[in-house]
GUROKOL-161219 format. One record per residue (C-alpha): residue number from 1; residue in one letter; y negated, z, x. Coordinates in Angstrom, 1 decimal. Example, Ala and Ser with C-alpha at 12.3 -4.5 7.8 and 13.67 -1.06 7.14 Angstrom:
2
(1 'A' (4.5 7.8 12.3))
(2 'S' (1.1 7.1 13.7))
END
This chain:
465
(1 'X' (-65.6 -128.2 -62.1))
(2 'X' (-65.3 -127.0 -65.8))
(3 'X' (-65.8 -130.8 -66.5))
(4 'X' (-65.0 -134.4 -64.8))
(5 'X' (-67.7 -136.8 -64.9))
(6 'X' (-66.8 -140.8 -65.3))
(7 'X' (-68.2 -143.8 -66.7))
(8 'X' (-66.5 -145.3 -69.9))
(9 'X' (-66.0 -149.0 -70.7))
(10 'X' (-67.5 -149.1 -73.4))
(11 'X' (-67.9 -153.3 -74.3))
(12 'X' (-66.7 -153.9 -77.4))
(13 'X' (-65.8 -149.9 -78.1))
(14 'X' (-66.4 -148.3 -81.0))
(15 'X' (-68.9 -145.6 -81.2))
(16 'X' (-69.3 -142.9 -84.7))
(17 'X' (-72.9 -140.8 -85.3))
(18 'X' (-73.0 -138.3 -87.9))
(19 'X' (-76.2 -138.0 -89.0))
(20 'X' (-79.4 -139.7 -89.7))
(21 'X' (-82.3 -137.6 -88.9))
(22 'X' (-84.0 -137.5 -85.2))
(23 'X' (-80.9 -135.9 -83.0))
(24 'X' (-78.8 -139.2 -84.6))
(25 'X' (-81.8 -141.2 -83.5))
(26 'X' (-81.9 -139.6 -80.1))
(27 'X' (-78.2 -140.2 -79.6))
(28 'X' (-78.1 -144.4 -80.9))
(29 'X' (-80.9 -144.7 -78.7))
(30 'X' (-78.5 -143.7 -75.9))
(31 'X' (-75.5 -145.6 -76.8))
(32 'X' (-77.1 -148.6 -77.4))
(33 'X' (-77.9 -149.0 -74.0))
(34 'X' (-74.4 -150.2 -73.8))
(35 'X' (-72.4 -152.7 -75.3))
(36 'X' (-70.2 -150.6 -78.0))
(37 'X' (-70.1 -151.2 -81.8))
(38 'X' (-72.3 -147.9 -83.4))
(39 'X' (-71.6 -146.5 -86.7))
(40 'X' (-73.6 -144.4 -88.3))
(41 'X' (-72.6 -142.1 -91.2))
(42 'X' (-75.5 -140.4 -93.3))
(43 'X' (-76.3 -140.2 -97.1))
(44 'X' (-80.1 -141.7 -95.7))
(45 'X' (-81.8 -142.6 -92.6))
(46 'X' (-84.8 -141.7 -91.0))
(47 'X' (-87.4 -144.9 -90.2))
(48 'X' (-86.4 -145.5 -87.2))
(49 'X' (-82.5 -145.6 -87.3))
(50 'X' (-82.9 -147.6 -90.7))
(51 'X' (-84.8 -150.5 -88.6))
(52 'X' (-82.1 -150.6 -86.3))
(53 'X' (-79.5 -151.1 -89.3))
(54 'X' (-81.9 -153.8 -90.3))
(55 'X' (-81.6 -155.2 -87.1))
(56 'X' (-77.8 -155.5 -87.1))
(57 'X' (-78.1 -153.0 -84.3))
(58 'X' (-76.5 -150.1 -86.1))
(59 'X' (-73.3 -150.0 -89.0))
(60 'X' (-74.7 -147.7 -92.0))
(61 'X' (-72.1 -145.7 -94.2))
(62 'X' (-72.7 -143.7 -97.3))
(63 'X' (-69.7 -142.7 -98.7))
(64 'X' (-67.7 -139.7 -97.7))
(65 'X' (-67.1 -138.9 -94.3))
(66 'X' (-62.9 -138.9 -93.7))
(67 'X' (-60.5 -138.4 -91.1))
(68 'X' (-60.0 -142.6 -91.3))
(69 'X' (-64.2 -142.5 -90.2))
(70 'X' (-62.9 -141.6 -86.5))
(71 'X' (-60.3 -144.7 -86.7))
(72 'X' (-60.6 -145.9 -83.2))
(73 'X' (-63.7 -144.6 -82.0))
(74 'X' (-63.9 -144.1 -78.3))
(75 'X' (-66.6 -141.3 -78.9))
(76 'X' (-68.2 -139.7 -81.7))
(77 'X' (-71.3 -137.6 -81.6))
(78 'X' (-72.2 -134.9 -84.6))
(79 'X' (-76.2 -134.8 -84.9))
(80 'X' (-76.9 -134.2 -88.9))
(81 'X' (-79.1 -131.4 -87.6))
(82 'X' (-77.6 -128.4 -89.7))
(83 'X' (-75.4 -126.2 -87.0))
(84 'X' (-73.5 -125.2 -90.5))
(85 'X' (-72.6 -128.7 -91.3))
(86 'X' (-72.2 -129.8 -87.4))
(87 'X' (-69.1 -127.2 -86.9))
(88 'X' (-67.7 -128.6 -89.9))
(89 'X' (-67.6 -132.3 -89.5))
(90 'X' (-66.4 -131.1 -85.9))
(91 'X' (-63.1 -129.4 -87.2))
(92 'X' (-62.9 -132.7 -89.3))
(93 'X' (-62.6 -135.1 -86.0))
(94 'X' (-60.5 -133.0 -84.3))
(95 'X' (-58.5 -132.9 -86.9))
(96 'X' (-58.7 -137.2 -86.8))
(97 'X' (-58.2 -136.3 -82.7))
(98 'X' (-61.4 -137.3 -82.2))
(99 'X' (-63.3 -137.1 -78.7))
(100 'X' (-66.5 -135.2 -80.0))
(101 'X' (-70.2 -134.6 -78.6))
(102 'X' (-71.8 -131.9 -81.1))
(103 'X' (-75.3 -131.1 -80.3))
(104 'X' (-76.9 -128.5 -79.0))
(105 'X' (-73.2 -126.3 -79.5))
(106 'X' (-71.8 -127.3 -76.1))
(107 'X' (-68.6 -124.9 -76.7))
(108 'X' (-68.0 -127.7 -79.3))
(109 'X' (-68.1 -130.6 -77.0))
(110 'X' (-65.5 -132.4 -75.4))
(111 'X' (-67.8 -134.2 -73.9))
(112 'X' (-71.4 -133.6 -72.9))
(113 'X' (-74.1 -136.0 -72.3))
(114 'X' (-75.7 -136.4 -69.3))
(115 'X' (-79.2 -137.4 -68.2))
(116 'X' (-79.3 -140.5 -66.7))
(117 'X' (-81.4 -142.9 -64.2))
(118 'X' (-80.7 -146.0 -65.9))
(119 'X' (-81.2 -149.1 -63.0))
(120 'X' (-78.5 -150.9 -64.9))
(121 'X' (-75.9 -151.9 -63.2))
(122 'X' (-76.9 -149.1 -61.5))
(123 'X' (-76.4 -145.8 -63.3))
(124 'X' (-76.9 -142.2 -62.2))
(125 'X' (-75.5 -139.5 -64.3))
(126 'X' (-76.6 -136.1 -64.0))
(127 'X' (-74.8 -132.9 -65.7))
(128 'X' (-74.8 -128.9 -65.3))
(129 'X' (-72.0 -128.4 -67.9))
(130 'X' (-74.0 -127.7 -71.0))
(131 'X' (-76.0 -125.0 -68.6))
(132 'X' (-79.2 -125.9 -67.6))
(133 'X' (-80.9 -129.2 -69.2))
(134 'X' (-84.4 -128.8 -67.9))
(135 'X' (-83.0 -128.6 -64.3))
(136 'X' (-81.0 -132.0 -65.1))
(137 'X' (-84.2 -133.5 -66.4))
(138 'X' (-86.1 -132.6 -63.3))
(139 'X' (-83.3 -133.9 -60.9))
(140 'X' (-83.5 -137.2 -63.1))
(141 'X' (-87.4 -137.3 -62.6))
(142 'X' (-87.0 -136.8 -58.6))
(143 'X' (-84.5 -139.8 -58.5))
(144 'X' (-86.3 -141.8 -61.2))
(145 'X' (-89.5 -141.5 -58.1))
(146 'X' (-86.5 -142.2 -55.3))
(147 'X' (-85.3 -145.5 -57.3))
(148 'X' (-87.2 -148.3 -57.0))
(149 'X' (-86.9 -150.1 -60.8))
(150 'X' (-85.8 -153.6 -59.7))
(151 'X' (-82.7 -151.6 -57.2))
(152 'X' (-80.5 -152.9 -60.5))
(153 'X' (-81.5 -156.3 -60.3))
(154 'X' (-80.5 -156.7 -56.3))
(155 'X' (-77.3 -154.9 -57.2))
(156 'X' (-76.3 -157.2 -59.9))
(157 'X' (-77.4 -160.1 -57.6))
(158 'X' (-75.3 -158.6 -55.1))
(159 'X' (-72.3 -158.2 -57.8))
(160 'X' (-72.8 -161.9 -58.5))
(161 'X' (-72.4 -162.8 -54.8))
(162 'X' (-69.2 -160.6 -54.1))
(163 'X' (-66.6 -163.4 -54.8))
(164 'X' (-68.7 -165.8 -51.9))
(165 'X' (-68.8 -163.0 -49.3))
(166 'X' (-65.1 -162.5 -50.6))
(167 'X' (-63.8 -166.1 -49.6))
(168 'X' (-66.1 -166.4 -46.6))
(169 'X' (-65.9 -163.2 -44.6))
(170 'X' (-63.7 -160.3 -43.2))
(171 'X' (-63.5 -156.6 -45.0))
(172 'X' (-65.2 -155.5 -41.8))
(173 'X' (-68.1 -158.7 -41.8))
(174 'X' (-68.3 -157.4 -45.5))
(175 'X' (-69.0 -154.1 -45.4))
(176 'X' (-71.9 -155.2 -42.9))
(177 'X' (-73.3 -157.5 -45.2))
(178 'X' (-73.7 -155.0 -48.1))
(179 'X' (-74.9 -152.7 -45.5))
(180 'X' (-77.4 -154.9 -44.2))
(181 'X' (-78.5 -155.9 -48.0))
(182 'X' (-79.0 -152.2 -49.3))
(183 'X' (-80.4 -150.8 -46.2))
(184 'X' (-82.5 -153.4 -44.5))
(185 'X' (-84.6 -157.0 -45.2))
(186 'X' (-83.5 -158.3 -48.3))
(187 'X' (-83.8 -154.9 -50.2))
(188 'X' (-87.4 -154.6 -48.7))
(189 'X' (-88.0 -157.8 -50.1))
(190 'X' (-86.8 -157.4 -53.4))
(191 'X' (-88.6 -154.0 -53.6))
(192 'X' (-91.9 -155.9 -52.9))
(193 'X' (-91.2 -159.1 -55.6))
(194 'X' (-90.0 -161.6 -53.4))
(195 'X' (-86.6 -161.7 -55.3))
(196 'X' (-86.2 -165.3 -54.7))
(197 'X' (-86.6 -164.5 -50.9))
(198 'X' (-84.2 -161.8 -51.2))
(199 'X' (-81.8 -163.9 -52.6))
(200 'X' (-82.3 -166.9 -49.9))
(201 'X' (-81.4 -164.5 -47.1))
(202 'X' (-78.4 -162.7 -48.6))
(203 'X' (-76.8 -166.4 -49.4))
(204 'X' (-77.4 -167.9 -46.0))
(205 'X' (-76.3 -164.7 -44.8))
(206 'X' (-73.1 -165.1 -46.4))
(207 'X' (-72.7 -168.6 -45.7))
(208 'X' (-73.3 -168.3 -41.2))
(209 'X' (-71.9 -165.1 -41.0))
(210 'X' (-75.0 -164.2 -39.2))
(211 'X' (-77.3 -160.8 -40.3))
(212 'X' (-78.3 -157.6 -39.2))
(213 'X' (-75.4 -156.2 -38.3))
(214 'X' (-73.7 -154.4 -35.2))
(215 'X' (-71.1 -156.5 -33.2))
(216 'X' (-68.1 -154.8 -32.2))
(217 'X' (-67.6 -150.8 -32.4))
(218 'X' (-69.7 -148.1 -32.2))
(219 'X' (-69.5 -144.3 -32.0))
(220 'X' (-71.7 -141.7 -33.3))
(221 'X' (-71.7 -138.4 -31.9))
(222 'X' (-72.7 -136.4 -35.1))
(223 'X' (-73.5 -132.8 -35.2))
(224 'X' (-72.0 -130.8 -38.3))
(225 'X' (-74.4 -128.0 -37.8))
(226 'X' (-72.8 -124.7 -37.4))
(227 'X' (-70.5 -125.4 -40.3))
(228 'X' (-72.2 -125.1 -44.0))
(229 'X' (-72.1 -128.5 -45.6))
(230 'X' (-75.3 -128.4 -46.5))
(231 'X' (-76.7 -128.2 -42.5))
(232 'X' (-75.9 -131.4 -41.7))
(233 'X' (-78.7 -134.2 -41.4))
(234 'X' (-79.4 -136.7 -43.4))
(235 'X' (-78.3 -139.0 -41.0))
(236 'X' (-74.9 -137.4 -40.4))
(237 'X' (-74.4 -138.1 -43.6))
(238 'X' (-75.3 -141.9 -43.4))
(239 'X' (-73.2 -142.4 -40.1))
(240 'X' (-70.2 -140.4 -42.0))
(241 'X' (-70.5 -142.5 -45.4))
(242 'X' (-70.8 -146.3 -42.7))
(243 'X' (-67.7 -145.0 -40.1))
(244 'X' (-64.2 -146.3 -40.3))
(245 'X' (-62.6 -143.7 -38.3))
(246 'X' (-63.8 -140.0 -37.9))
(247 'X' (-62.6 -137.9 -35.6))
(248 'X' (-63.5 -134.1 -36.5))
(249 'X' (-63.2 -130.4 -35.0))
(250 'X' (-62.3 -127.2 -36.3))
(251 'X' (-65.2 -127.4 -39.1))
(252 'X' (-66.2 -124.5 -40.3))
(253 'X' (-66.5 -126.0 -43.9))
(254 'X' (-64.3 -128.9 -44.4))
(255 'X' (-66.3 -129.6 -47.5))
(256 'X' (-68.5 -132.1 -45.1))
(257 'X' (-65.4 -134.2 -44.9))
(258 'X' (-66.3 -134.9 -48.7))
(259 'X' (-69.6 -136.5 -47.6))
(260 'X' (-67.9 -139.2 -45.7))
(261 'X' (-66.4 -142.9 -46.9))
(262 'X' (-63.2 -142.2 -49.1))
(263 'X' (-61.5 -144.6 -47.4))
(264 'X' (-62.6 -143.9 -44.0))
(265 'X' (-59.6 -142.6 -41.6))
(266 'X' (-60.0 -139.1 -41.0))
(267 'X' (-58.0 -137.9 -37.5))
(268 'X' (-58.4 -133.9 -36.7))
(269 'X' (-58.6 -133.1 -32.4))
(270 'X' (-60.3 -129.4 -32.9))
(271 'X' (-59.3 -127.0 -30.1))
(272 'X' (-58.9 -123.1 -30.9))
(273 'X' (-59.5 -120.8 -27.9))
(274 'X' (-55.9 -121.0 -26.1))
(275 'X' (-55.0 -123.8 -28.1))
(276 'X' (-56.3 -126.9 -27.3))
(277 'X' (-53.9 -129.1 -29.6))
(278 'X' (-55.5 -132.4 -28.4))
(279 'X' (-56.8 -132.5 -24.5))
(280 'X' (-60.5 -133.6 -23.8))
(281 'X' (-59.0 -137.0 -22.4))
(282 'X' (-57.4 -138.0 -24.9))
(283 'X' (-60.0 -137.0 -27.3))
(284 'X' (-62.3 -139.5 -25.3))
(285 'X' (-59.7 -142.2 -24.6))
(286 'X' (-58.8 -142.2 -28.2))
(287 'X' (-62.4 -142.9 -29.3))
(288 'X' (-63.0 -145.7 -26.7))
(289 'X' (-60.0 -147.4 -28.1))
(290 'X' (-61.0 -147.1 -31.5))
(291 'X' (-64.5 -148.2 -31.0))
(292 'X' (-62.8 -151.5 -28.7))
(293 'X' (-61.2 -152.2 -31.6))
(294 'X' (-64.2 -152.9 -34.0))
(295 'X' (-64.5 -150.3 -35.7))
(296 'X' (-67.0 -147.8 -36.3))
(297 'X' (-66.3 -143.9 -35.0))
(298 'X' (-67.9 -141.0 -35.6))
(299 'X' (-67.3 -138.2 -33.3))
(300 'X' (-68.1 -134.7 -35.7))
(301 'X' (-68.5 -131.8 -33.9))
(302 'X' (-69.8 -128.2 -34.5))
(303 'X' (-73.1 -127.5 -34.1))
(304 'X' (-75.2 -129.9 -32.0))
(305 'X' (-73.5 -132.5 -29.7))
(306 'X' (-75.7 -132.1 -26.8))
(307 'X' (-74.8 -128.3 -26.2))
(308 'X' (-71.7 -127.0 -25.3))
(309 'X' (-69.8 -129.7 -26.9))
(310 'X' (-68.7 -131.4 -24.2))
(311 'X' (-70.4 -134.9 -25.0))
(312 'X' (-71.1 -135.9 -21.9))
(313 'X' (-67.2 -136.7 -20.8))
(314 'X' (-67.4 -139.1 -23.6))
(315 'X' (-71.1 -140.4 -23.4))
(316 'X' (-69.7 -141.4 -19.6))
(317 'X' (-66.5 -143.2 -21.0))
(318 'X' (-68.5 -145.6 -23.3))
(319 'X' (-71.3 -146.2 -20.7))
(320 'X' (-68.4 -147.2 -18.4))
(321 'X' (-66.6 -149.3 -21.4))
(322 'X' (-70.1 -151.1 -22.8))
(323 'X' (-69.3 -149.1 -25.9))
(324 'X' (-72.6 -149.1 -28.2))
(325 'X' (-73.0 -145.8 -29.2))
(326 'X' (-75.8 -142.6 -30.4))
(327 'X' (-76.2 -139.0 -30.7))
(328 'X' (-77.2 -137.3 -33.8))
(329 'X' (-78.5 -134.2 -33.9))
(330 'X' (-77.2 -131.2 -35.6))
(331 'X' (-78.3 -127.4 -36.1))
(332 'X' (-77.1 -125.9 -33.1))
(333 'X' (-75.5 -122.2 -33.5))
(334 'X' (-78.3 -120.6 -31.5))
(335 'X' (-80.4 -121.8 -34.4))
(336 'X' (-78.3 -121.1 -37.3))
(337 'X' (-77.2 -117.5 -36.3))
(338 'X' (-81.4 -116.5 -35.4))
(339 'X' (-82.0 -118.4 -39.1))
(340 'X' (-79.0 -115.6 -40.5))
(341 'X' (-81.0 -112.7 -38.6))
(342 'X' (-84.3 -113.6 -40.1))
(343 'X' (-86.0 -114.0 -36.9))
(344 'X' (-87.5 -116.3 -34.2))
(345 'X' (-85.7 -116.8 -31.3))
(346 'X' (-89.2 -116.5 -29.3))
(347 'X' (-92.2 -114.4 -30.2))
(348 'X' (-95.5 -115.4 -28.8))
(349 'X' (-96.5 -113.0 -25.7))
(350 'X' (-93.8 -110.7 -25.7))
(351 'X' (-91.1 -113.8 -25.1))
(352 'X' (-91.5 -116.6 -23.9))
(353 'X' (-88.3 -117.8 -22.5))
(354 'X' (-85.3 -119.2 -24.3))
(355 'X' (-82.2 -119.5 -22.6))
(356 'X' (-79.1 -120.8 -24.0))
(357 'X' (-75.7 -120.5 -22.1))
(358 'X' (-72.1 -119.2 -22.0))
(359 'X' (-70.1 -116.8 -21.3))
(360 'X' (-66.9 -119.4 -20.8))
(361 'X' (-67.6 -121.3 -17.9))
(362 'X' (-65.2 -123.8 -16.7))
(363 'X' (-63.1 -121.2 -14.7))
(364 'X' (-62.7 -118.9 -17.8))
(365 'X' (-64.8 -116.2 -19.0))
(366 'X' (-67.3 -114.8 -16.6))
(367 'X' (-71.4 -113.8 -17.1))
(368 'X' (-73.2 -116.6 -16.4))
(369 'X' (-76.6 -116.7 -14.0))
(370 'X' (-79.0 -116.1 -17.0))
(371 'X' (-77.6 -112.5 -17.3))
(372 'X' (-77.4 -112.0 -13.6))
(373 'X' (-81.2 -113.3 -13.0))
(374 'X' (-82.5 -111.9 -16.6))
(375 'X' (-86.0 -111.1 -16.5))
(376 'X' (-88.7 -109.2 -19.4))
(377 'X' (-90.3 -112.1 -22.0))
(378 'X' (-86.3 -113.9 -22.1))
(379 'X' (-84.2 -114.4 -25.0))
(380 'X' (-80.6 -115.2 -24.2))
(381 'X' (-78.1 -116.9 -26.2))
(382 'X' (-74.6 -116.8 -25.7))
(383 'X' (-72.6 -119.2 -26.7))
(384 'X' (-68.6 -118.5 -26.6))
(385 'X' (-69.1 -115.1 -24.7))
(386 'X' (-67.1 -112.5 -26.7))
(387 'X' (-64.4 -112.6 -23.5))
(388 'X' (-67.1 -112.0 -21.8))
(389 'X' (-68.7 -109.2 -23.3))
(390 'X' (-67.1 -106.3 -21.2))
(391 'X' (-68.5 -108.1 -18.2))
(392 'X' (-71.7 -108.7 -19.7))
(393 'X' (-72.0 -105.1 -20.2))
(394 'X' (-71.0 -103.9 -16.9))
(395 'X' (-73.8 -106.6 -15.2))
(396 'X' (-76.7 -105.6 -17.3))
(397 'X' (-75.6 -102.0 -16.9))
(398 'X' (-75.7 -102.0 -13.3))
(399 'X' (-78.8 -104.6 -12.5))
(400 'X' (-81.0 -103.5 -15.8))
(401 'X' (-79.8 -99.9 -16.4))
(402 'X' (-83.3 -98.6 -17.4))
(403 'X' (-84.3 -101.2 -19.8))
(404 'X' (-82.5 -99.8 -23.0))
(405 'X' (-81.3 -103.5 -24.2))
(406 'X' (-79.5 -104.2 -27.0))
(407 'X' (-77.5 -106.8 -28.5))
(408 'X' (-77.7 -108.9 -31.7))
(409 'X' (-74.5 -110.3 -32.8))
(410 'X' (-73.7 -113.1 -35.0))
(411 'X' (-70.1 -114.3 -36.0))
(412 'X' (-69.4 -117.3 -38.2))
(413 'X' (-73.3 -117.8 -39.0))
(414 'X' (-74.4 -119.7 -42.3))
(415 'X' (-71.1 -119.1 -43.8))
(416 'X' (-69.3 -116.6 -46.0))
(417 'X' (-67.6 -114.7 -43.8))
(418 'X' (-70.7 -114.2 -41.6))
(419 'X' (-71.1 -110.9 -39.8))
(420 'X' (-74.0 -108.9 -38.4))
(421 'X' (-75.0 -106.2 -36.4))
(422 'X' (-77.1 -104.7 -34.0))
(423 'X' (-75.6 -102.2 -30.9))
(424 'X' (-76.3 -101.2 -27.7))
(425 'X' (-75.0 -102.5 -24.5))
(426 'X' (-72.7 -99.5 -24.5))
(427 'X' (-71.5 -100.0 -27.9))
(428 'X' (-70.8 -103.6 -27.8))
(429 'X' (-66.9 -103.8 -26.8))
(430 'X' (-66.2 -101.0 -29.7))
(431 'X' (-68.5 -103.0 -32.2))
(432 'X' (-66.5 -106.6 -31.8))
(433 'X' (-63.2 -104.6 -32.3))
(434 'X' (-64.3 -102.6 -35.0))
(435 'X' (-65.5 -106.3 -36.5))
(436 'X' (-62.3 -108.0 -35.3))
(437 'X' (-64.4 -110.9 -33.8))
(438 'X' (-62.5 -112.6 -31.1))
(439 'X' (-64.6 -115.7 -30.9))
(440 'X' (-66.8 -117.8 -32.8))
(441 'X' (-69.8 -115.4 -32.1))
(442 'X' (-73.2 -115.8 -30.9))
(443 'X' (-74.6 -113.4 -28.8))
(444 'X' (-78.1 -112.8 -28.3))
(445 'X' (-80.3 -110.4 -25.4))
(446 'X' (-83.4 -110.3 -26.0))
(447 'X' (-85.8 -108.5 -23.3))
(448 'X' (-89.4 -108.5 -24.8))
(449 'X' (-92.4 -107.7 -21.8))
(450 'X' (-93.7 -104.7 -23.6))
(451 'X' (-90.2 -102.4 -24.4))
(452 'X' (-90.2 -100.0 -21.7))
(453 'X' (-87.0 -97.5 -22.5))
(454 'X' (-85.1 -95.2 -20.1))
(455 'X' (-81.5 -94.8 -19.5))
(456 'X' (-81.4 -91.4 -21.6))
(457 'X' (-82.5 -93.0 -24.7))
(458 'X' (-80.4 -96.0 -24.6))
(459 'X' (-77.5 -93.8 -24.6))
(460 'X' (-78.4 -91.8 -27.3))
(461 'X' (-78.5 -94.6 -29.0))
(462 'X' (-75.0 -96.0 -28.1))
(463 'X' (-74.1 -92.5 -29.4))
(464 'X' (-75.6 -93.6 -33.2))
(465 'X' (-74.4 -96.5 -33.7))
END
């Protein structure tokens, strides 16, 4: 970031516009949204900012404009209109060390204005660094439609409220509360007028200690996708911003950990092929203890939990243990590396079978059934097979040795460092050493019901590539 967004106290500031013609206008109109002392410094006024002066809205100064004008003043915008006369008066307060918004000249600004979604207390700034304000202004109209316009009004309720839930219940019971305000009943009900309802609930809630909330620990399973941070679901992100405690794998962006609660416990068991720094029991124990503890766990893993991720040792320990707990789906690496080809992983009458597997089966790498048993219309998948690939090769070479297959490979899908190519069977060991891919790889077979090609050619090929 070329700049660093934050809010300003601005109560009781003071606040200096030069200019009095429509960008000063533009800019009081902003500021006075808040509670700072404005200034305005202009030989004349247009209609509008003079009816503000008349108000007692706005302080109107004639004479000269002096490094003493910038006395104080938390910010100072420069909006006489004249780029000439802007650069000047912007030398000026620097020279006053003035923090100074000049506009429409963003090199000049020290600070730049944002669009905002104004649900006061409730305030969502939006900036592109002086880039691109039309794309701010259509972000701002997407969560001006998200936003319902009284959200401000339950969260300054809610701010009222804090102190009670405070006194009267534990961090853990209070986090639940506010989760159960913004997510559930009471911010249904204020969304459809019934603010006085709204406000009932929350207080009894506060007082008995009883909402909608989960009892006791939970654990999330979450899937990370296969790594970029914007392949994880929405939901993964909600489970990552409500969890206590997260225990994560080797990610393949560690930029998702930014999605999650700042103050949320971050604890890393991933395993590297041959180095398996945290053991699959103690993975598991460790999140039924944390979970019978109170708190709420998510489990991240690559990819999708339910494939290849071992889930199910864990799913068993907190059906044994009466741990509540779900599975959230993510983009499996099948998925994501046939998304990075550009292709389907089935194609309507040519195949029709999808088979995901691997090639590291419990007693190490080996070719798994699918390969042995592979028939025409079959995509396979392999998951963790690069071990396996001489094998691979030497099984499809001596059961299939006249249907001229080839291999797609994918390493580290959807990220940077991706890599892609296309070989023969033949080729394939060369091709993965030539790449340096040891692992994180997916391989796919595909065997469509109408390529017919004999040995002769296939080698010819190998030969190409």
């Amino acid at each position: 970031m070329k700049t660093f967004p934050m809010f300003l106290q601005m109560a009781g500031r003071r606040v200096v516009i030069l200019g009095g013609g429509e960008q000063a206008a533009q800019k009081a109109r902003l500021i006075l949204k808040t509670e700072a002392s404005v200034d305005v410094y202009a030989p004349t006024l247009d209609p509008e900012l003079a009816g503000l002066v008349a108000q007692g809205r706005l302080h109107h100064h004639i004479g000269p404009v002096t490094p003493s004008c910038f006395a104080n003043a938390a910010l100072t915008f420069i909006a006489t209109g004249c780029p000439g006369l802007d650069s000047a008066l912007h030398a000026l307060a620097k020279e006053a060390g003035a923090t100074v918004n000049v506009v429409d000249q963003p090199h000049l600004c020290d600070a730049i204005t944002p669009s905002i979604v104004d649900r006061d207390p409730v305030v969502v700034a939006i900036g592109t660094e002086g880039t691109a304000p039309v794309l701010a202004r259509q972000i701002k109209t997407r969560l001006e439609e998200t936003l319902e316009p009284r959200l401000g009004d339950l969260a300054a309720l809610a701010g009222r409220l804090r102190a009670s839930a405070a006194a009267r219940l534990a961090p853990r019971a209070r986090r639940d509360l506010w989760r159960w305000v913004f997510n559930d009943q009471p911010r249904q009900l204020f969304t459809s007028g019934a603010e006085r309802d709204a406000a009932k609930q929350i207080k009894t809630a506060i007082a008995t200690g009883e909402f909608g909330a989960t009892k006791g620990g939970s654990v999330s399973l979450v899937g990370a996708g296969p790594g970029a941070k914007d392949l994880i679901t929405l939901r993964g992100v909600q489970r990552l911003q409500e969890a206590d405690v997260i225990f994560y794998d080797r990610l393949l962006d560690p930029e998702i950990l930014d999605l999650a609660r700042r103050d949320a416990e971050r604890i890393y068991v991933g395993k590297a092929p041959g180095c398996h720094s945290w053991p699959q029991d103690k993975i598991t124990q460790t999140l039924v203890f944390a979970a019978q503890r109170g708190q709420r766990v998510v489990r991240l893993k690559c990819g999708d939990p339910g494939v290849f991720a071992r889930s199910t040792e864990e799913i068993d320990a907190f059906k044994a243990n009466g741990i509540a707990f779900e599975i959230v789906p993510g983009v499996t690496a099948a998925c994501a590396a046939a998304a990075t080809l550009g292709e389907s992983l089935t194609e309507r009458g040519a195949v029709d079978s999808l088979v995901l597997t691997t090639g590291h089966l419990e007693q190490g790498y080996a070719v798994p059934d699918a390969i042995k048993d592979l028939k025409p219309g079959t995509c396979v998948a392999l998951y963790m097979a690069v071990g396996a690939a001489p094998q691979i090769m030497a099984q499809l070479d001596r059961s299939h040795p006249d249907a001229g297959l080839d291999v797609q490979v994918v390493a580290r899908a959807q990220r940077k460092q991706q890599v892609v190519f296309n070989c023969t069977l033949c080729a394939l060991e060369d091709r993965l050493m030539a790449h340096e891919i040891t692992g994180e790889a997916m391989l796919f077979i595909r065997w469509p019901r109408n390529k017919r090609l004999d040995a002769r050619a296939a080698c010819r090929s190998c030969a190409v590539a």
